[in-house]
N, C-alpha and C positions, 0 to 999 in steps of 0.2 A: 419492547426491550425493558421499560421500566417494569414490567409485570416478571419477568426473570429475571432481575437485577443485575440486567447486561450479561448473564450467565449462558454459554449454549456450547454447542457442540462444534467442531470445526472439520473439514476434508482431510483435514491431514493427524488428525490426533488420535490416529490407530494404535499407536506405543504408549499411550497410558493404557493400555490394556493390563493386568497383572499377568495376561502369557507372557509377557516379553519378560517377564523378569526369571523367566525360568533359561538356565544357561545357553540349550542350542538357539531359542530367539535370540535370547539376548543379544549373543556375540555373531553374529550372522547380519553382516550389512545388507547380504541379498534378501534375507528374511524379512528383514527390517523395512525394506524398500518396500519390497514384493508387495507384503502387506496392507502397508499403507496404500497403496494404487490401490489395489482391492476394496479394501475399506470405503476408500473416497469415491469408489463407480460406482457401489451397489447401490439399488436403486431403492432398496428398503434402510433402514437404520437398524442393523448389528450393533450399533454401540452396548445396549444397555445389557444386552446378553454376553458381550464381552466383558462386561464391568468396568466401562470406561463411563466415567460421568460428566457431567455438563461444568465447565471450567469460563473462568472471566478475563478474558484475552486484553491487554493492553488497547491492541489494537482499537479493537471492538468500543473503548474507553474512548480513544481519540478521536475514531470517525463520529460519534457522538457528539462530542465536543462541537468537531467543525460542524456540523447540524446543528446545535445550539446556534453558535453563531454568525451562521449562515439565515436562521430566522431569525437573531437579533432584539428579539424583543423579552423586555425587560424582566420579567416573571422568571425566565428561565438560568439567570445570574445566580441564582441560586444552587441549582440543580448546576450548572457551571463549575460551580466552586465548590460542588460535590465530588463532580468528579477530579478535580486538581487536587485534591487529597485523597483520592483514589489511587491516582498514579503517584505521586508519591511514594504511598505507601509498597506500591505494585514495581519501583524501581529494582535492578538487581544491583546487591552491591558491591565491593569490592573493586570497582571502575574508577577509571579518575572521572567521572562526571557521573551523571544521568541518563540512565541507559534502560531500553526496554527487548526482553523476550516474548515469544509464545508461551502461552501458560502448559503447554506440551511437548515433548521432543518430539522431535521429527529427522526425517534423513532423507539429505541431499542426494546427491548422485554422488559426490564426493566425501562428504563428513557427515557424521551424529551430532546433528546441535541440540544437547540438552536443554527439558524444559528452564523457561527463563533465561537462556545463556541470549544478552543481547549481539541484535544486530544493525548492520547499518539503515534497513528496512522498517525492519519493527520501530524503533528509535524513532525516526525522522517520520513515521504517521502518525505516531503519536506526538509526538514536536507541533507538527503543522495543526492538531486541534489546538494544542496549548496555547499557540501562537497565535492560530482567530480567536481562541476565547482571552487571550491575554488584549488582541487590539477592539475588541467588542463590547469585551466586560469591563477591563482595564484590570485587572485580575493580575497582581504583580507577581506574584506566587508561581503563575503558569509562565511570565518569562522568564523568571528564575530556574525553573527547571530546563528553558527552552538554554537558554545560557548557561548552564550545566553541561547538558546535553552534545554543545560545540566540544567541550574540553574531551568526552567521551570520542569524539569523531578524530577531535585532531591526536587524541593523545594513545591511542587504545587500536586502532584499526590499522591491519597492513595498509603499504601502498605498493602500486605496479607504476610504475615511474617511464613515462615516456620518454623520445631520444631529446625532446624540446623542452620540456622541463613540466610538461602536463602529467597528472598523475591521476589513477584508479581506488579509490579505497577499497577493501577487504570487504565480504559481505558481512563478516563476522572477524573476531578477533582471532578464532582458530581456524583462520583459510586463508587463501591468497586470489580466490576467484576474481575477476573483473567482470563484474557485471555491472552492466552499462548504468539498467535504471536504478540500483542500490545508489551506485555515485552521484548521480543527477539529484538523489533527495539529498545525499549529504552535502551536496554544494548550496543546495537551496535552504537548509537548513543555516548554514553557515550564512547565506543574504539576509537570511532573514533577521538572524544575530547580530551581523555588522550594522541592519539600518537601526537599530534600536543604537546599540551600545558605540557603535564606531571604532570597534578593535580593526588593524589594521589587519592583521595575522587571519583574522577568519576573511577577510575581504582579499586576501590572494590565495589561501585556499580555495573558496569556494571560485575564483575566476582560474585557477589551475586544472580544478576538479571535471569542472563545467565545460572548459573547452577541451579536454580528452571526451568527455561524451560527443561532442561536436564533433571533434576529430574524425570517430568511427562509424560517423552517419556514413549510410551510404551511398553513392550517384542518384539513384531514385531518390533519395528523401528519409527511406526505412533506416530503422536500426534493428540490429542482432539483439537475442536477449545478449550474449557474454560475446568479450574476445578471446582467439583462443579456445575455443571452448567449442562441442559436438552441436550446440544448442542456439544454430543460426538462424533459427525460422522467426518471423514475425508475427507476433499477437496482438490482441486489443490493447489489453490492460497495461501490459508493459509499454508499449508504445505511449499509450495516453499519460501514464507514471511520468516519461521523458519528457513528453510535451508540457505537461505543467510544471514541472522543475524549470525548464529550460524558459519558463514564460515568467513564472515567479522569479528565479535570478535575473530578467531581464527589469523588470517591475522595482526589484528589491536595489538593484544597484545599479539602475539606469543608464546601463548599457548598450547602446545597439549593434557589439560588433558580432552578437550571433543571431540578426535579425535574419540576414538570409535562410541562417539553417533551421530557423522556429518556423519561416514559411516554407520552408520544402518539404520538411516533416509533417507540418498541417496539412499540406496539398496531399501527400501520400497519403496521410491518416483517411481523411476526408473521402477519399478516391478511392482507397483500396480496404478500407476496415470499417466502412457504417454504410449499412444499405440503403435504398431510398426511401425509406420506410424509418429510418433513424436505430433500426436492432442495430448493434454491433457485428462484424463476422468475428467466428474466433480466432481465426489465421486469417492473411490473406486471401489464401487460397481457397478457403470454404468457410461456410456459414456456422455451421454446428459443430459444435452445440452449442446454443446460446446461454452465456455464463450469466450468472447475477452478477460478479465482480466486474465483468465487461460490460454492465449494462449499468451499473453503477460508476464508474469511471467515467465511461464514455458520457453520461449525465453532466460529468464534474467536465469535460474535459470541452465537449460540445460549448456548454455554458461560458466556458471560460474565454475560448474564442470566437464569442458573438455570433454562434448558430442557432437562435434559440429557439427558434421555431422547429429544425430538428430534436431539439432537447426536447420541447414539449410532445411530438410528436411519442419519442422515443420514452416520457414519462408515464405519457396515455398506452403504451403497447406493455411497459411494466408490470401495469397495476393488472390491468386485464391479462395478462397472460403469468407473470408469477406471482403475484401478492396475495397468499393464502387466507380463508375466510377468518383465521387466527388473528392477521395481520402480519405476519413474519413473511418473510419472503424465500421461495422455492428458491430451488441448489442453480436446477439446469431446464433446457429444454430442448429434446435431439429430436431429430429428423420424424423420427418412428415412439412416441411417448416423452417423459419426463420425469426427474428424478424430484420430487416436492420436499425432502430434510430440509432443513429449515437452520441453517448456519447461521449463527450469529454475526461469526467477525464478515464472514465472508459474501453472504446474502442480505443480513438485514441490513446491519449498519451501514454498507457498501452502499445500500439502494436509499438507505435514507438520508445520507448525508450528498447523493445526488438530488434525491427529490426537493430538499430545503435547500439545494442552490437554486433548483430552478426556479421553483416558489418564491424566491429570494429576487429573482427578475435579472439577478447580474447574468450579463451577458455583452 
């Protein structure tokens, strides 16, 4: 990562291409979509022959971060507070706070989110580095952004408003989608702002936010990615997203009244989405393709609820099966071959701010 200067390529940054700037891409959601899927399968890199270049994701900044300080050790306070002026700089503005994008557009199933245009996603993974490197380093600068960052949540983002007074944040400020794990970071975000500073305001948001996601857990234990929405199936990644939000707001504002539904989610997770081998599945319902992002989470997420021997299990299976002789880490791995692009936000960072947890020994 340090030898690209955090720089790479991403699954979804088909539309910096300069075709799309030509009118019938352009204005063509389907085109737009289409595309992108494509892009993001092939199993060779088309980027560079599209004229799409290697771009420096937020993201990609934060999960950094939390790897810093997640090894914790003192050398790297620097290179820390490198990157806290990094993101700074990388903020988009015109928000009432602190806010982060993709460094490319992309398209939803519903909306064109222009590169940079923040989200509630993007925002809150980059929050939660700043937020271990701010309690690690002591790095004031990184809460300050993080305390930024609330006012962008609470002041900038729809709500979907339940009949009990629980409510959804927006994934973005130009949609109304409710999805689940979007909210679960901005609630935790919010904990994590209230235990520092003690605003009362972000400590009933994030317990409003927080128990609409609990709300729509389901009898099993699963959650949907959205409510409302085509997109009821259940994954890794998104699921483990919920789990640690829902673990940090517990942690952050020492709650126990959504203890039940942290363990019926783990119990499903555990049961239905990590094999005995500790890979990830990608759905419930099958194994493949094995994601870098679900192998990287499920790192963060194993760890977090003291499985750590699956962690390590599942860190030993990483290295040997994607971690390229580069060092960067492969995309996927399906049934019948594997796709080796080498994503920055998405494979490396992802695997390595797993890896420095586990190394890290919390569990």
């Amino acid at each position: 990562m340090r030898a690209e200067g955090f720089a790479g390529w991403d699954p979804y940054d088909a539309l910096k291409s300069p075709l799309f700037r030509l009118p019938l891409l352009r204005d063509s959601r389907r085109a737009r979509f289409g595309a992108q899927q494509i892009v993001r399968r092939l199993p060779v890199n088309v980027r560079p022959l599209l004229g799409i270049g290697k771009g420096v994701n937020p993201v990609t900044l934060g999960l950094a971060l939390e790897g810093f300080a997640a090894l914790g050790e003192e050398r790297l306070r620097e290179d820390a507070a490198s990157l806290v002026d990094r993101l700074r700089a990388l903020a988009t503005p015109g928000f009432s706070g602190a806010c982060w994008g993709y460094d490319f557009p992309w398209q939803s199933r519903s909306t064109l989110i222009p590169a940079y245009a923040p989200t509630v996603v993007a925002t809150a993974f980059v929050t939660n580095g700043l937020f271990a490197a701010y309690e690690r380093f002591g790095l004031a600068e990184a809460f300050e952004l993080c305390e930024s960052a609330t006012v962008f949540v609470l002041r900038d983002l729809n709500r979907t408003v339940g009949p009990d007074g629980t409510f959804c944040w927006s994934y973005s400020s130009l949609d109304t989608q409710a999805v689940l794990n979007a909210t679960a970071k901005g609630s935790r975000l919010c904990a994590q702002v209230w235990s520092v500073n003690g605003d009362e305001e972000l400590a009933a948001a994030a317990r409003a936010s927080i128990r609409y996601v609990a709300a729509h857990q389901r009898p099993d234990g699963s959650w949907p990615y959205a409510v409302a929405d085509p997109r009821t199936w259940v994954d890794n990644f998104h699921t483990g997203y919920v789990l640690d939000a829902l673990d940090e707001w517990r942690q952050r504002t020492d709650e126990a009244g959504l203890d039940e539904a942290i363990e019926r989610g783990w119990g499903y997770y555990r049961a239905n989405l990590i094999e005995p081998n500790g890979v990830p599945r990608y759905y419930d319902t099958r194994l493949h393709p094995i994601d870098a992002t679900a192998c990287g989470q499920a790192l963060l997420t194993l760890s977090r609820f003291g499985d750590r021997q699956t962690a390590l299990e599942l860190a030993r299976w990483v290295v040997a099966h994607l971690q390229r002789p580069d060092g960067a880490f492969r995309y996927r791995v399906y049934r019948f071959g594997r796709n080796s692009i080498p994503y920055m936000r998405w494979s490396t960072a992802w695997i390595f701010a797993g890896l420095t947890r586990v190394l890290s020994g919390e569990a």
